[in-house]
ChimeraX commands (.cxc) that place a marker at each C-alpha (Angstrom):
marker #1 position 7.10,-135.72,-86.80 radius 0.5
marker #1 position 4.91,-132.94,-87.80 radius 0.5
marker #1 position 4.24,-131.66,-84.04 radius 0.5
marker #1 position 8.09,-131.73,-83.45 radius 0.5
marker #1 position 8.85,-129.99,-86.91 radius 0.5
marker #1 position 6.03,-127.23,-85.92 radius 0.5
marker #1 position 7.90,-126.52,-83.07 radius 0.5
marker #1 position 10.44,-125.00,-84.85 radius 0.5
marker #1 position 8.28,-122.25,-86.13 radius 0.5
marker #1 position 8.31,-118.60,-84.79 radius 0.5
marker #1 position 5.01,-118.35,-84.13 radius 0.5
marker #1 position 5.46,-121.10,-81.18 radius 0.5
marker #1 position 6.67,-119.37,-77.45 radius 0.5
marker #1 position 10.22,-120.42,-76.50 radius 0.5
marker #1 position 11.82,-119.51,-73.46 radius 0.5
marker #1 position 15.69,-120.75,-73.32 radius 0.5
marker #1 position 15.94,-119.11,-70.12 radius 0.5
marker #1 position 12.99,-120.77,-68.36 radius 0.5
marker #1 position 13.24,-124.28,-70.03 radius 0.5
marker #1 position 16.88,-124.57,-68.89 radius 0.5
marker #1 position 16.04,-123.27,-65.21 radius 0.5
marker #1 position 13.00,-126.00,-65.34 radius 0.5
marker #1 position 15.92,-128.45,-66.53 radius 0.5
marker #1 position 18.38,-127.60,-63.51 radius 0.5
marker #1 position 15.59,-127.67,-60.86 radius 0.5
marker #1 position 14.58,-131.50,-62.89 radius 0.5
marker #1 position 18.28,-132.22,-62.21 radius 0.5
marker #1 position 19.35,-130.72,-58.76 radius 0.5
marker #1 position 15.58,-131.13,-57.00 radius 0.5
marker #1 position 15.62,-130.15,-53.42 radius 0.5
marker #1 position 19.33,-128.98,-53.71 radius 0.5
marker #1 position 19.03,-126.54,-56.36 radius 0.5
marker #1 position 19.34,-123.65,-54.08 radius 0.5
marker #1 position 22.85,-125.21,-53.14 radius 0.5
marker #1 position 24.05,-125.89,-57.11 radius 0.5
marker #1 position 26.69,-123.33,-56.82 radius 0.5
marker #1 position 28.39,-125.79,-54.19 radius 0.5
marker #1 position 27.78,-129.37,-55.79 radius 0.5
marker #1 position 29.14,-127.94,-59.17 radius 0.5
marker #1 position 31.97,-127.35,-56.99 radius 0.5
marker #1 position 32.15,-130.63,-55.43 radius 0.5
marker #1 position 31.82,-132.61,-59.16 radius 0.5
marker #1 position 34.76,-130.46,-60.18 radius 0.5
marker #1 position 36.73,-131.11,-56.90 radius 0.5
marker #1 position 36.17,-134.83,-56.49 radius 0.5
marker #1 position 35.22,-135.69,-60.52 radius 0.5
marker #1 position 36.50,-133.75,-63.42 radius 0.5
marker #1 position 39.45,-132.42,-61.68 radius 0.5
marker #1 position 41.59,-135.38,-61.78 radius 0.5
marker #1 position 40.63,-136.49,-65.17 radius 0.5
marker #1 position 41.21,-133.55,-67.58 radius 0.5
marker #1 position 43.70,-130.74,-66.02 radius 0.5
marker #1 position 43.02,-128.38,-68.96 radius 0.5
marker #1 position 39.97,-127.54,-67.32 radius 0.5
marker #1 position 39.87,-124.81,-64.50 radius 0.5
marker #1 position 37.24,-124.12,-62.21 radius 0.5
marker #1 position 35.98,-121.15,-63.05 radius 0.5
marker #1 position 35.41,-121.98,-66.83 radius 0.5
marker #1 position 34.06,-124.75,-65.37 radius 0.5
marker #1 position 31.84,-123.60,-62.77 radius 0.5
marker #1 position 30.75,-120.77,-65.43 radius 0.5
marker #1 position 29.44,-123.81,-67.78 radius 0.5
marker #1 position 27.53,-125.45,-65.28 radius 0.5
marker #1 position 25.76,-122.64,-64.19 radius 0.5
marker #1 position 24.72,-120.68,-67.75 radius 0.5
marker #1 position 25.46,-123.23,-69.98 radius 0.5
marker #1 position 27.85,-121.59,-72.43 radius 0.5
marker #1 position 30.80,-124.27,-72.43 radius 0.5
marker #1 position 33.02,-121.18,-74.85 radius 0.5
marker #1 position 32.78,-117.94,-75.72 radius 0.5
marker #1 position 33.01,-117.63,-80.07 radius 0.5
marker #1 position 33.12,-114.26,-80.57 radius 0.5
marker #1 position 32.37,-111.08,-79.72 radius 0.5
marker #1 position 28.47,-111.28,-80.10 radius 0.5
marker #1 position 26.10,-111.73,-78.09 radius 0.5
marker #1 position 23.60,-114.85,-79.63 radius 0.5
marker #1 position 19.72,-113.36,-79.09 radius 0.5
marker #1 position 18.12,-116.27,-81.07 radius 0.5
marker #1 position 17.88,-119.78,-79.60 radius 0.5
marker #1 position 18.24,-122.68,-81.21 radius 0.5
marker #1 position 14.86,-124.07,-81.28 radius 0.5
marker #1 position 16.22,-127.86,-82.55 radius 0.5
marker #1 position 18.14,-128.22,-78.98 radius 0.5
marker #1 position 15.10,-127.43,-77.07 radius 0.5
marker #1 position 13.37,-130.91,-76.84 radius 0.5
marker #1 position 13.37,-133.07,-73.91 radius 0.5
marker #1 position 13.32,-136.83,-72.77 radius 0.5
marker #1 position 13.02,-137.66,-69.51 radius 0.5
marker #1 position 15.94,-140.09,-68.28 radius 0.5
marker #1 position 16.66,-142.54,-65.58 radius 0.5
marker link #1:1,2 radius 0.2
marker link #1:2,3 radius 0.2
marker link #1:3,4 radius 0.2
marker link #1:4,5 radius 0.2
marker link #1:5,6 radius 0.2
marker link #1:6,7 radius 0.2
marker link #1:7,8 radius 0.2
marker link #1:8,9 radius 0.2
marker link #1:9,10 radius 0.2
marker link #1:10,11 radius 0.2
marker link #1:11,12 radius 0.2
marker link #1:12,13 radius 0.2
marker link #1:13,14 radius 0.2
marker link #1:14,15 radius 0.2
marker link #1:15,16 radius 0.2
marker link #1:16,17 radius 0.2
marker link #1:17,18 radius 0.2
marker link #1:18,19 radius 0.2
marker link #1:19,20 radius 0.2
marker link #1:20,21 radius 0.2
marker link #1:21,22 radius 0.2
marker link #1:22,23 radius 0.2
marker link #1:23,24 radius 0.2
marker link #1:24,25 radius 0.2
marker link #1:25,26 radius 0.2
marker link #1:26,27 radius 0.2
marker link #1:27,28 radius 0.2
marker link #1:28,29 radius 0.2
marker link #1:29,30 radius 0.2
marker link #1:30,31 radius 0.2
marker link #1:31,32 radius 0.2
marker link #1:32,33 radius 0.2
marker link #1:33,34 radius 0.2
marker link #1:34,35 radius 0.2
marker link #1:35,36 radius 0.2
marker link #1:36,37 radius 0.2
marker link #1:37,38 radius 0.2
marker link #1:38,39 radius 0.2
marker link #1:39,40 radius 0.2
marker link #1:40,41 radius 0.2
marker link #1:41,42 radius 0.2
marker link #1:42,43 radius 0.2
marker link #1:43,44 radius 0.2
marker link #1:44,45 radius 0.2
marker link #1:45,46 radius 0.2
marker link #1:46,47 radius 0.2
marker link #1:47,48 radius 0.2
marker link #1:48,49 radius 0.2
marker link #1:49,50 radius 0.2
marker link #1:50,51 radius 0.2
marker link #1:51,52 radius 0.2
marker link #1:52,53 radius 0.2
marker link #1:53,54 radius 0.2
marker link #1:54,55 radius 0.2
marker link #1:55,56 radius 0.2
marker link #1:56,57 radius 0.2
marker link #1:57,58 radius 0.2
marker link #1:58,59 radius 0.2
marker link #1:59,60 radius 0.2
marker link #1:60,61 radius 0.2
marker link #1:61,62 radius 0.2
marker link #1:62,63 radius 0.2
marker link #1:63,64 radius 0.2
marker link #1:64,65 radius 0.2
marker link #1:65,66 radius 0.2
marker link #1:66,67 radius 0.2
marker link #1:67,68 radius 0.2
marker link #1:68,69 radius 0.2
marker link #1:69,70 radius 0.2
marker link #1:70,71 radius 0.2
marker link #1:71,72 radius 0.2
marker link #1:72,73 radius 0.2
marker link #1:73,74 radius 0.2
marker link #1:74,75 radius 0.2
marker link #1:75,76 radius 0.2
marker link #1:76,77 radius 0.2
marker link #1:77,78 radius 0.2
marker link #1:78,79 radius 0.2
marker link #1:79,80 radius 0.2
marker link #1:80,81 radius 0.2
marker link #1:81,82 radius 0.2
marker link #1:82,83 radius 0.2
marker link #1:83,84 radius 0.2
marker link #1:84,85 radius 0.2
marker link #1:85,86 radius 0.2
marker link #1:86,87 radius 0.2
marker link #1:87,88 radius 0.2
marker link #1:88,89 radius 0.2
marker link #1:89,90 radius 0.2
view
């Protein structure tokens, strides 16, 4: 607990940026360089016929940076350090 807790702190080096890239290439593997297109097929063939609230571009702008809304103006510079664990899934 007290190694997760420390993480929190300042003084640790957090890259959002990197850590979610590292993520996607985890997810995509060898297709990463084609994500643009298979976010385009899971919309087309997955989410599409489920929810029709959702367009593609808000979509496709979500899978690719992450930000699922917009909540004002601002622009957030300080990550949220509790989001930034991971568990490796099967």
């Amino acid at each position: 607990m007290e190694t997760v807790f420390s993480s929190y702190m300042k003084e640790h080096q957090f890259d959002v940026e990197k850590l979610r890239d590292h993520r996607l290439r985890g997810h995509f593997k060898e297709r990463y360089e084609h994500r643009r297109n298979l976010v385009d097929w899971d919309y087309n063939f997955g989410v599409k016929d489920f929810s029709k609230t959702v367009h593609l571009q808000e979509y496709r702008t979500w899978r690719m940076n992450g930000i699922g809304f917009m909540t004002r103006l601002a622009n957030g510079t300080i990550p949220n350090r509790t989001l930034g664990s991971y568990i490796p899934g099967k």
